[in-house]
Every structure is written in C-alpha cells, then in structure tokens.
BAGUTOR-533964 format. One line per 8 residues: their letters; for each residue z, y, x of N, C-alpha, C. Coordinates in steps of 0.001 Angstrom, whole numbers, plus 500000, padded with zeros to 6 digits. Layout:
N
A> Z:Y:X:Z:Y:X:Z:Y:X | ...
END
This chain:
167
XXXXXXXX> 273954:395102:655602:273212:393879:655319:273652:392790:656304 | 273765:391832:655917:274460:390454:656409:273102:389963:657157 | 273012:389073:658525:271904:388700:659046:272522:387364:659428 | 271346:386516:660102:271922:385319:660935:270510:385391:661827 | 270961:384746:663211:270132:383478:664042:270189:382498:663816 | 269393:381894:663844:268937:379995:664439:268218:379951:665289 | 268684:378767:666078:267719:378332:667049:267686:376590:666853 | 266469:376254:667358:266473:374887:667265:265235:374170:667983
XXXXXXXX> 265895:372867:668290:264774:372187:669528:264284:370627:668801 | 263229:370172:669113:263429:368946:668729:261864:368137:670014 | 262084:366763:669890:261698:366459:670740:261430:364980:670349 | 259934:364273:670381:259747:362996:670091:258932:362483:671560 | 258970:361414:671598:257806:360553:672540:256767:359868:672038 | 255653:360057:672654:254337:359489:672023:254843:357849:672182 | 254046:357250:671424:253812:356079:670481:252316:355670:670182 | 252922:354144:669422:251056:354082:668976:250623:355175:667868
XXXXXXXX> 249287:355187:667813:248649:355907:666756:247567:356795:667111 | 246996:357195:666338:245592:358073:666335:245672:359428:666074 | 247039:360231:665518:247088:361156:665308:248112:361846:665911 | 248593:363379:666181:249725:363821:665896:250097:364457:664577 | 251246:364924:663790:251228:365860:662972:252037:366925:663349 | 251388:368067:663461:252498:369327:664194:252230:370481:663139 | 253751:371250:662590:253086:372353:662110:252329:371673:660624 | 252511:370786:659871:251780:370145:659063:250533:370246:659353
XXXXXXXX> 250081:370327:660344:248700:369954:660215:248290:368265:661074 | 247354:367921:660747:246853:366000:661152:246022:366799:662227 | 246436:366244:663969:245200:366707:664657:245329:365308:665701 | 243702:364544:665692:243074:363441:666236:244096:363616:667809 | 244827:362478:668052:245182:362305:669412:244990:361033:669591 | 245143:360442:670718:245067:359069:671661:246261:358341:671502 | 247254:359199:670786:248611:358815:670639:249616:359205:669853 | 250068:358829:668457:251053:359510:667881:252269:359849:668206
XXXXXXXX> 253281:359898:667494:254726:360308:667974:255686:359089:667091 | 256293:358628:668097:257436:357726:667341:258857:358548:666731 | 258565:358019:665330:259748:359346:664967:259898:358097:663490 | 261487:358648:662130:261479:357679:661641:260701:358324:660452 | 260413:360092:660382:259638:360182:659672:258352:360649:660658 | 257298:361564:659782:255993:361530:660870:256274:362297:661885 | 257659:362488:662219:257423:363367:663408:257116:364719:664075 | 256913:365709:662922:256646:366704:663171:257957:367332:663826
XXXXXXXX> 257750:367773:665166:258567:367877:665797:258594:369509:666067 | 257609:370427:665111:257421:371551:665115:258348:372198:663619 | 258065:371345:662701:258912:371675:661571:260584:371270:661713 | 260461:370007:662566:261625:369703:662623:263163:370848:663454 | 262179:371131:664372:262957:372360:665335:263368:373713:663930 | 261966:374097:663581:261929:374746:662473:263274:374949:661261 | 263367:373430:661094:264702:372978:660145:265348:373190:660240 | 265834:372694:662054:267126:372874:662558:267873:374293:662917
XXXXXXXX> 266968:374981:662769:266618:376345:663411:267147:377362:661935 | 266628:377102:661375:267180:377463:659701:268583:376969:658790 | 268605:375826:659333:269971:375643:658557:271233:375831:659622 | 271113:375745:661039:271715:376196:661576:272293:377570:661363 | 271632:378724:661641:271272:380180:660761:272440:380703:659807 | 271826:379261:658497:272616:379453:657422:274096:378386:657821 | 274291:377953:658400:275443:377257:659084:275816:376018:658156 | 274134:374893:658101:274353:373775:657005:274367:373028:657684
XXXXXXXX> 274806:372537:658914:274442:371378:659647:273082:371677:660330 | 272530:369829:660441:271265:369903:661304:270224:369116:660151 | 269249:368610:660370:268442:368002:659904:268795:366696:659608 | 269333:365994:660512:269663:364870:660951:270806:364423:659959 | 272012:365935:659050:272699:365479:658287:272370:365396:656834 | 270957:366030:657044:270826:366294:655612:269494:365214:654939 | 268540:364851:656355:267687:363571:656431:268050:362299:656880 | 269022:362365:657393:269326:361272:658201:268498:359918:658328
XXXXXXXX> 268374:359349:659681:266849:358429:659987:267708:357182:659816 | 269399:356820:659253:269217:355686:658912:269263:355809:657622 | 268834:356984:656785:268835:356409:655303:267106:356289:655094 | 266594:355499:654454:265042:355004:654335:264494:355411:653091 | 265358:356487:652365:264473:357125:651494:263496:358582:652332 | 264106:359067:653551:263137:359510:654535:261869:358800:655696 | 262245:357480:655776:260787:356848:656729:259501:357551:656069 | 259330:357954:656876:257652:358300:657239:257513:359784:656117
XXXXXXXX> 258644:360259:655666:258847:361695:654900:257696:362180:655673 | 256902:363044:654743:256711:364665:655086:257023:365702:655726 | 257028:366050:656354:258068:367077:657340:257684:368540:656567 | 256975:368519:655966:256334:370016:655123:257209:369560:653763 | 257689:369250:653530:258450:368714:652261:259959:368751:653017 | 260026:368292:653890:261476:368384:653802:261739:370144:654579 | 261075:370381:655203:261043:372352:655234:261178:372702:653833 | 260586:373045:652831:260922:373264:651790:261625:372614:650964
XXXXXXXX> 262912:371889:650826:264002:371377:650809:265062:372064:651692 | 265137:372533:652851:265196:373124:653466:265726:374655:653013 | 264442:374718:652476:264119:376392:651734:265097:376904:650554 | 264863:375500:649815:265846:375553:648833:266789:375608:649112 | 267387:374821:649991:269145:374991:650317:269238:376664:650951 | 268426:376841:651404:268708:378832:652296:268995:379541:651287 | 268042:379342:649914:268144:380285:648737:269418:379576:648091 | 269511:378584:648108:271082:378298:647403:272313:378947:647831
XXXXXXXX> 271811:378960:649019:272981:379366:649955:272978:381025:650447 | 272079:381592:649550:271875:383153:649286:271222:383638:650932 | 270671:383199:651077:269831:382965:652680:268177:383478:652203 | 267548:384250:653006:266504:384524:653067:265657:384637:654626 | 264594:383807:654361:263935:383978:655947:263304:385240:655960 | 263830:386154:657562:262930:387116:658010:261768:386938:658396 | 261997:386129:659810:260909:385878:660762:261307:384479:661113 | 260182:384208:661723:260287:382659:662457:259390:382200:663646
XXXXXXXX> 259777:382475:664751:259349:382536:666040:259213:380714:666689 | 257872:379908:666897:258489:378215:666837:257029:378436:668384 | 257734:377545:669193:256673:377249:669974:256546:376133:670250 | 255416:374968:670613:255467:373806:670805:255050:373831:672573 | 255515:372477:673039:256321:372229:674390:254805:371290:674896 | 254043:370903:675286:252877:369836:675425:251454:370453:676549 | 251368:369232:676990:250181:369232:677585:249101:368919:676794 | 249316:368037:676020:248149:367454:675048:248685:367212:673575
XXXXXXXX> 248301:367134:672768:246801:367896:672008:246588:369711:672517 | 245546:370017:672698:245595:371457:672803:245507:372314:671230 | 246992:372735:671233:247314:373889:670128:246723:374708:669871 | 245992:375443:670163:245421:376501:669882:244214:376384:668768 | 243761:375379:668757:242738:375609:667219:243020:375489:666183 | 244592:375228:666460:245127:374712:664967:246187:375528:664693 | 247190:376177:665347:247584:377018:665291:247916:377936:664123 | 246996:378675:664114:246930:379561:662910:246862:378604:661622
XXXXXXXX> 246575:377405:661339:246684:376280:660157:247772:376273:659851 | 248705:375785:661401:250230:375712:660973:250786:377185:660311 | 250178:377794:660776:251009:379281:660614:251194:379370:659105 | 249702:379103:658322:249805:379025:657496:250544:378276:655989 | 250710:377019:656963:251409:375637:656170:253153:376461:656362 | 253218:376879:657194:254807:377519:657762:255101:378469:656748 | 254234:379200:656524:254322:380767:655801:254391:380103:654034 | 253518:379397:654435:253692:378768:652577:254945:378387:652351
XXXXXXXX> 255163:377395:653028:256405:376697:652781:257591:377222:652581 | 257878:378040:653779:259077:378496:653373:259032:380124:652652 | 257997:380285:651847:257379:381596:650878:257768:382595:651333 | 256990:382925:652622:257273:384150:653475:255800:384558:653689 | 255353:385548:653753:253852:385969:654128:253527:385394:655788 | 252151:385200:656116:252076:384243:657442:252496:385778:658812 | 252437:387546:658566:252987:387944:659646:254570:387678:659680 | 255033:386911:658969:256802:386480:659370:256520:385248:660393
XXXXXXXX> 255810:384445:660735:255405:383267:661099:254635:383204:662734 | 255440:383064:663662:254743:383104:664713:254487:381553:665534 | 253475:380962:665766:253281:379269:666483:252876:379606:667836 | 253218:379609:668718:252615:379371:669667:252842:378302:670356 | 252282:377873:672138:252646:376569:672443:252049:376932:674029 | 252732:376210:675208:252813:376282:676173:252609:375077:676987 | 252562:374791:678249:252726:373630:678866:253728:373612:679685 | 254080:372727:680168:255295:372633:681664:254048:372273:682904
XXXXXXXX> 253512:372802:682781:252644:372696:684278:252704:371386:684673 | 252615:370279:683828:252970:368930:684377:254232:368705:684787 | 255054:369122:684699:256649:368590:685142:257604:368417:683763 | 257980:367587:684388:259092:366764:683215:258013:365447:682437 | 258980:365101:681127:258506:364402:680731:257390:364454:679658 | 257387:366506:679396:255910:366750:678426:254861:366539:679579 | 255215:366908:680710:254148:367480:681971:253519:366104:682198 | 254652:364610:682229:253562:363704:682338:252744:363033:681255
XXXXXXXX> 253132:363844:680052:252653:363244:678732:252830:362147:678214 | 254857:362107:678218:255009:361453:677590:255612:361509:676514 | 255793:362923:675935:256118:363410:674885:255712:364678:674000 | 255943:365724:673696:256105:367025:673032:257659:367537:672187 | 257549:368410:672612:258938:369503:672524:258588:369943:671530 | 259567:371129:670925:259121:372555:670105:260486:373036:669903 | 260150:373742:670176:261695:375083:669911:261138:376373:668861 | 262294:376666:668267:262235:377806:666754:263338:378477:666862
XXXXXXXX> 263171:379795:666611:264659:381017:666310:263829:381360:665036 | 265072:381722:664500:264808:382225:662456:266134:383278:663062 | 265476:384566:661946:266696:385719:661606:266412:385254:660350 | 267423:385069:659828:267778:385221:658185:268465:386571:657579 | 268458:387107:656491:269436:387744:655723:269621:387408:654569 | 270942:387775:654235:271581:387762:652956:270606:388335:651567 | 270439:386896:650851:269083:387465:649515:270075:388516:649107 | 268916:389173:648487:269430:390581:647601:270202:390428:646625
XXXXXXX> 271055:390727:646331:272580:390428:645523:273572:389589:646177 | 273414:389146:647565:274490:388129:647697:274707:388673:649344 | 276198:387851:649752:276418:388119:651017:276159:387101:651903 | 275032:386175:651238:274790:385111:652126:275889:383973:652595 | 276660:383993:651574:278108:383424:651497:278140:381715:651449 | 276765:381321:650735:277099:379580:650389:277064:379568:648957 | 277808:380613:648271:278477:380604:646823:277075:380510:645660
END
C-alpha cells in the first residue's frame, strides 16, 4: 500500500474585527485575523498539509490571494475542494493531526466543534481528526498576541484501486 506525509504551517496577524474563525468554527474575539480570505489559519495549515502529501502544490497555488474570486472564501469550502483534488488524485486521508499556536482565544471549548467541521469535510470519521492547541508561554509574536499559528501532518494512502498516482 502506497502512503504519504504532509505537513503544513500557516500563520496570520490579528486585525480589526470581533471574531476569529478557526477550525470553521466563529469564536467572539477582541480581534480578528487579517487574511485575504477569513483566515482560518487552522484549515489553512490543514490544506497545505494535504496537498503537499499528495504533492499538488500549496494553497496559495491553487487559491491564490491575488485572484478575488477567493476574498473573504470559506476556508471549510476550500478544504473540501481540497478533498476533491486528493480523491482525484487517488489520495485518501488517514489521519490528521492540526494544532493551533495562540495565547488567545482559548481553544479548548471549541475544539471538539472543529473536530467535527474537520471530520465532515474532508469525509473521514471525527477519531481520524485530532485539534489541539498550545501557547508559547508569551514569547514570540503569538506570546505577545499578535498573531496565531497552526501546524497539521496528514498520512494519506493510495484510494482503493489506485496507486495514488495523479492519474
């Protein structure tokens, strides 16, 4: 059986706004994320993390933030876009390991939401789906809050009948 890794990072700075969106879920902050779509910087790692894997590029070639049919995209929509290209490309997600990088919003009540929005999306049951999220003890630039991180590894394998080839 044919396998792959991905790994993938992504990284925005807060901005104006009232919300974040992480993980597709809307959770009340003091400050959104400047990004050219909403920013989910949990799906986005996610993306990168997956098509890497399947060896399609990054996000960035397949959304790209100067074309403006993506401003203010969905980030749960373009994961499953995403999805589609893995199965085109005879790609199947195993697991998906994503942690987010932040001092603030605190992750943990929402968490298991994303897990769920994750597990849907890319039509994997939610134990393939792991969210967790950490702080930098205040150092760097999450530590002074002026941003949020998130990093993702995906094992993929080859869907059943194929060698995970592209074809």
């Amino acid at each position: 059986m044919n396998f792959r890794v991905g790994q993938g990072l992504d990284i925005h700075a807060f901005g104006p706004g009232d919300h974040v969106i992480l993980g597709g879920v809307r959770i009340p902050h003091e400050r959104g994320l400047a990004a050219h779509s909403d920013g989910d910087v949990l799906l986005h790692a996610l993306s990168d993390a997956l098509l890497g894997a399947a060896a399609l590029g990054d996000i960035g070639r397949h959304f790209p933030p100067s074309d403006q049919r993506w401003a203010g995209a969905d980030s749960r929509d373009l994961l499953r876009r995403v999805r589609t290209m893995l199965g085109e490309a005879g790609w199947a997600v195993v697991n998906a390991d994503t942690t987010l990088i932040c001092e603030q919003p605190q992750i943990s009540p929402h968490a298991e939401q994303m897990r769920r929005h994750i597990a849907s999306d890319l039509q994997v049951g939610p134990e393939q789906v792991s969210v967790k999220a950490t702080t930098t003890e205040q150092l760097g630039f999450c530590g002074r809050g002026e941003g949020i991180a998130a990093s993702a590894v995906v094992l993929l394998q080859a869907a059943v009948g194929t060698e995970g080839t592209g074809k």
